[in-house]
C-alpha positions as CSV (number, residue, x, y, z in Angstrom):
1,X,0.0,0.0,0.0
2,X,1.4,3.6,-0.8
3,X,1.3,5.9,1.2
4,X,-0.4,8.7,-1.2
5,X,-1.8,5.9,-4.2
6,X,-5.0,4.2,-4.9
7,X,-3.2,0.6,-6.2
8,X,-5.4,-1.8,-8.0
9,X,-5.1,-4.3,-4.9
10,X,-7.2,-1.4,-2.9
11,X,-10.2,-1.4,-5.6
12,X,-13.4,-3.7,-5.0
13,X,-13.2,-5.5,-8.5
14,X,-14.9,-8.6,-8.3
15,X,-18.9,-9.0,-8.3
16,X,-18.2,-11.5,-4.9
17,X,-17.6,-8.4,-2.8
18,X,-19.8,-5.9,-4.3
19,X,-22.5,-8.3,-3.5
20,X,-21.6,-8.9,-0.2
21,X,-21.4,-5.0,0.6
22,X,-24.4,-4.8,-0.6
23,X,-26.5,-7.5,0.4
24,X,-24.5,-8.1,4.0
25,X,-23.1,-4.7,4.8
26,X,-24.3,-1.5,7.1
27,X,-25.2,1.6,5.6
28,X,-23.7,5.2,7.1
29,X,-24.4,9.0,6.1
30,X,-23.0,11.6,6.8
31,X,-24.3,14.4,9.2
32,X,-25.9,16.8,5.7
33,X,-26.9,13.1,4.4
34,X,-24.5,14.1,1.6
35,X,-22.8,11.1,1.0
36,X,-23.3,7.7,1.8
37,X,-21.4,4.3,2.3
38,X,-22.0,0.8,2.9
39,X,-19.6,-1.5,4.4
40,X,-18.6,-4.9,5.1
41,X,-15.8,-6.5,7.2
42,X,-14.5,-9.7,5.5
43,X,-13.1,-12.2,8.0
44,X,-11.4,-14.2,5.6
45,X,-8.3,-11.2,5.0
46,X,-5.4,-11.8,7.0
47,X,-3.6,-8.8,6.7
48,X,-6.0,-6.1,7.4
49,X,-6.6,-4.2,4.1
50,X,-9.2,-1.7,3.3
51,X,-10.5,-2.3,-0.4
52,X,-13.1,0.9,-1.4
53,X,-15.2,1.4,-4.9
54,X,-16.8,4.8,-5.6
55,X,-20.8,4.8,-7.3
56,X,-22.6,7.2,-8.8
57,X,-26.5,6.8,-9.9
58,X,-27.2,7.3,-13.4
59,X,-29.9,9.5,-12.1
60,X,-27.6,11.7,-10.1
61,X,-26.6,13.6,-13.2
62,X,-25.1,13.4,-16.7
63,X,-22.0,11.3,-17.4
64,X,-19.5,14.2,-16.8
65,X,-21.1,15.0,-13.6
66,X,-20.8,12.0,-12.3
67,X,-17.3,10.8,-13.3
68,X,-16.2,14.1,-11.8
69,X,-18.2,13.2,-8.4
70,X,-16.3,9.8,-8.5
71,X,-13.1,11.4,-9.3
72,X,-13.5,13.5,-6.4
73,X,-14.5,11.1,-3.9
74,X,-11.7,8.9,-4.9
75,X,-9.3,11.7,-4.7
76,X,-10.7,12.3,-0.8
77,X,-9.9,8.9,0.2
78,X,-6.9,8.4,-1.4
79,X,-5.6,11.7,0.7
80,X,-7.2,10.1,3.8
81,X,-6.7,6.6,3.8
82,X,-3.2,7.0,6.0
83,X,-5.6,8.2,8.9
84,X,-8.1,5.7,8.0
85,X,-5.2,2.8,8.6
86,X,-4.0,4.4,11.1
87,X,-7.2,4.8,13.0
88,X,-8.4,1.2,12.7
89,X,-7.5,-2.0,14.0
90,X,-7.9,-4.0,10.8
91,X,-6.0,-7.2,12.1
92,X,-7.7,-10.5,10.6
93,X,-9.8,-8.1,8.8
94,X,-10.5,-6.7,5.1
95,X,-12.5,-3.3,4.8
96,X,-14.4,-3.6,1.9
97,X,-16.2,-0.4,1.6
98,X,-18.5,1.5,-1.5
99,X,-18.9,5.3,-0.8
100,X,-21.8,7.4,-3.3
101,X,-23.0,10.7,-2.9
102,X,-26.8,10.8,-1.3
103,X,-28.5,13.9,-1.8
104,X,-25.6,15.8,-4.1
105,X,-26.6,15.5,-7.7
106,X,-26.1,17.5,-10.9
107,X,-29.3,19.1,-10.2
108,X,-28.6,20.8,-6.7
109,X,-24.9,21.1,-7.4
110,X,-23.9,21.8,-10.8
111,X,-20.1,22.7,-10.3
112,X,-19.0,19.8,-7.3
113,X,-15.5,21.0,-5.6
114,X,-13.4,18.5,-3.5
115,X,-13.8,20.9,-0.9
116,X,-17.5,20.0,-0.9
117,X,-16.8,16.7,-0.6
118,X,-14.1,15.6,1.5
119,X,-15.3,16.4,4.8
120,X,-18.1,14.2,5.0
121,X,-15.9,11.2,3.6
122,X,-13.7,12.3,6.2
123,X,-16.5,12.1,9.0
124,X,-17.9,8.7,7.4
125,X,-14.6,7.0,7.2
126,X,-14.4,8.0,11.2
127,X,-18.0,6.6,11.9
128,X,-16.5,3.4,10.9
129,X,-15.5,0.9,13.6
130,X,-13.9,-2.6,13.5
131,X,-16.6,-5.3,15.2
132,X,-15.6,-6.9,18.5
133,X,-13.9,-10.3,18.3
């Protein structure tokens, strides 16, 4: 894992764990409801690694609007994750997390800045604790 990248190896890739996110996982918002994300802990990881994905409705806006608004929210975590690591216990553990925005679409917000969107990742990604053993 680098310290400042966003490596293959940290992408949810494989239909497995997007289904289990989805169908298994818990659902957090941030305090404005801005952004959403849905998690799942994955006992199966050894090393503790935190593995994210980044959605965006179709009808949350055009497709430059929303390949910006996933641009941006990957651009927020990758700046964040060495917090994120270091905050959690992730030992026997794999993070696999999907963040998407909530009530932000092209409509409301026309011009998205990553100034708009990086604190409530920020305050998500600290709602987030590791289950008891």
């Amino acid at each position: 894992m680098k310290k400042q990248g966003f490596s293959r190896s940290e992408r949810i890739k494989r239909k497995n764990d997007f289904e289990k996110v989805y169908n298994f996982g818990t659902t957090i918002y941030s305090s404005g409801r801005k952004l959403k994300a849905t998690y799942f802990f994955d006992k199966t990881n050894e090393r503790g690694l935190i593995k994210a994905a980044f959605a965006v409705h179709k009808k949350a806006g055009k497709a430059v609007w929303r390949n910006r608004m996933k641009r941006l929210l990957r651009e927020s975590f990758r700046l964040n994750k060495e917090n994120f690591y270091d905050s959690l216990n992730l030992s026997g553990y794999m993070l696999l997390i999907i963040f998407s925005p909530n009530t932000i679409n092209e409509k409301t917000d026309k011009k998205i800045k990553l100034a708009e969107v990086m604190p409530s990742l920020v305050e998500i990604m600290s709602k987030i604790n590791v289950p008891e053993k």
